[in-house]
Phi, psi and omega in degrees: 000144169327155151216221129175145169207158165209131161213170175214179183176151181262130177240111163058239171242026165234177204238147182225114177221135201256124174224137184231128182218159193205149187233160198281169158179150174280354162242187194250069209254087234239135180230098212270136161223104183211158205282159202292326192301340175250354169332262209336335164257029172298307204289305163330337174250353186260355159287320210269286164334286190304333154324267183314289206263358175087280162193177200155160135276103181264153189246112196228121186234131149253128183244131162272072165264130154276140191250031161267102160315334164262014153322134175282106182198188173196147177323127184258094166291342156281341174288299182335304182280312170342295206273315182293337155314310174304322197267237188026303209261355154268007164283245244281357157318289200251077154002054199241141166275171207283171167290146189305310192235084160333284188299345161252012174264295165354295209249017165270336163275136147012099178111305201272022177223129195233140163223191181313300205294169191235312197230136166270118185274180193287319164316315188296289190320311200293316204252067052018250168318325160278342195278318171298311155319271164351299172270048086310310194293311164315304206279331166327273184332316183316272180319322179300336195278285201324337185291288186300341156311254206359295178295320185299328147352292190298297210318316191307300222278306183320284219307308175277342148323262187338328196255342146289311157328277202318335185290322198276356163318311178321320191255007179281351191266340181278310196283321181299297230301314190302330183278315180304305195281325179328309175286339148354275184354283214295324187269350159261013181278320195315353191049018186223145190305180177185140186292111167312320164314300203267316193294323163307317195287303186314338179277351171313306202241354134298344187281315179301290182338325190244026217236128173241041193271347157308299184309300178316313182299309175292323161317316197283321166331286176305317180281340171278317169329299190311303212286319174271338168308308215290263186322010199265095187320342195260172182284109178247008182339280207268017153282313222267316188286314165329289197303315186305320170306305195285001145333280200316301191300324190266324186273342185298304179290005153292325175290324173293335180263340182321296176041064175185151216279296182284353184271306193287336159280337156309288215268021153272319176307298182288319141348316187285302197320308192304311181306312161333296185289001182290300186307351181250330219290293179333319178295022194219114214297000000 
């Protein structure tokens, strides 16, 4: 599911910011970008992530500025030319231009300022550590506004699903008679007698052929199941995606069985609805 979170705090003499941003994916896929002084809590921030975000593809950065100017450090020329190379050879790639002022898009990345600390003390790791916390909660919030779209989205798409079904009951009692006179038709184009007896049972058991009041039933089923899983507090994504497939699945033998004009424009219509929520369902933890 979308996401975005971000905070920060002043520690001492540095500025400390925490950025978390996450894109739809079915797994938990994580891209850690932090100063070399927190390696050691990488496993500790990517358990704190997989807790809080579930899944997803997350982008997780800690950026350090200092704002003491005599800190002692120094350039990492090798992280540099490492990154002005990498940025060169995708410009001309994607036919984009380089940056205008090199050394201040450079040395704004990961890595290429090397300083003095060695160690992360315990104070620095807690207002951290809260600091994470903090751009988790922001990143919540996000995702909780997306959401509740989201669900007014589904409820709207169920809803109109529901009221189409319901539209093709007007035409099913039209759609036998029309088929029964069509074979009539045909049989008397034929110039030859035909058993009336025999012509009702066949008309019997083409009609159970075409009869969708199973399909209707289960459809109708599939659609209260979604609305209530969908209010359900715990992460149902990848339930909502199941049930959608057997919507979907319920509206194709409506369509196949239908055999009337305005019935196959109905279940085009209930199709559309359904594509909509496909295209959204992944956006749903």
């Amino acid at each position: 599911m979308t996401g975005y979170g971000k905070a920060d705090v002043e520690f001492h003499n540095k500025k400390i910011t925490v950025e978390i941003k996450s894109l739809n994916s079915k797994q938990f896929d994580v891209n850690l970008r932090i100063p070399s002084i927190y390696k050691e809590k990488e496993i500790d921030i990517r358990n704190k992530l997989l807790q809080t975000v579930e899944r997803g593809k997350i982008d997780f950065t800690i950026l350090i500025d200092y704002s003491d100017k005599s800190i002692t450090g120094r350039i990492n020329s090798n992280a540099v030319e490492g990154y002005y190379e990498d940025i060169k050879e995708i410009a001309q790639r994607l036919k984009i231009d380089v940056p205008s002022d090199w050394f201040s898009t450079l040395l704004r990345l990961p890595e290429t300022v090397k300083t003095d600390a060695a160690e992360l003390e315990e104070e620095e790791w807690n207002t951290t550590e809260q600091t994470i916390n903090e751009a988790l909660n922001a990143f919540n919030r996000f995702r909780m506004q997306e959401g509740k779209m989201l669900e007014k989205v589904f409820i709207g798409k169920i809803h109109n699903i529901d009221l189409l079904s319901k539209e093709i009951e007007k035409y099913e009692s039209e759609r036998i008679e029309k088929v029964k006179v069509r074979m009539q038709d045909a049989l008397h184009k034929l110039e030859t007698g035909y058993d009336e007896n025999r012509f009702e049972q066949e008309m019997i058991y083409y009609i159970e052929r075409l009869d969708i009041s199973e399909e209707k039933a289960r459809l109708s089923n599939h659609l209260n199941y979604f609305s209530e899983t969908i209010i359900n507090d715990k992460s149902q994504g990848k339930k909502l995606g199941f049930i959608v497939q057997e919507i979907g699945r319920e509206i194709n033998t409506l369509g196949s069985k239908s055999n009337h004009a305005i019935m196959q424009q109905i279940v085009v219509q209930m199709k559309d609805e359904l594509e909509q929520i496909k295209e959204q369902i992944l956006n749903v933890l």
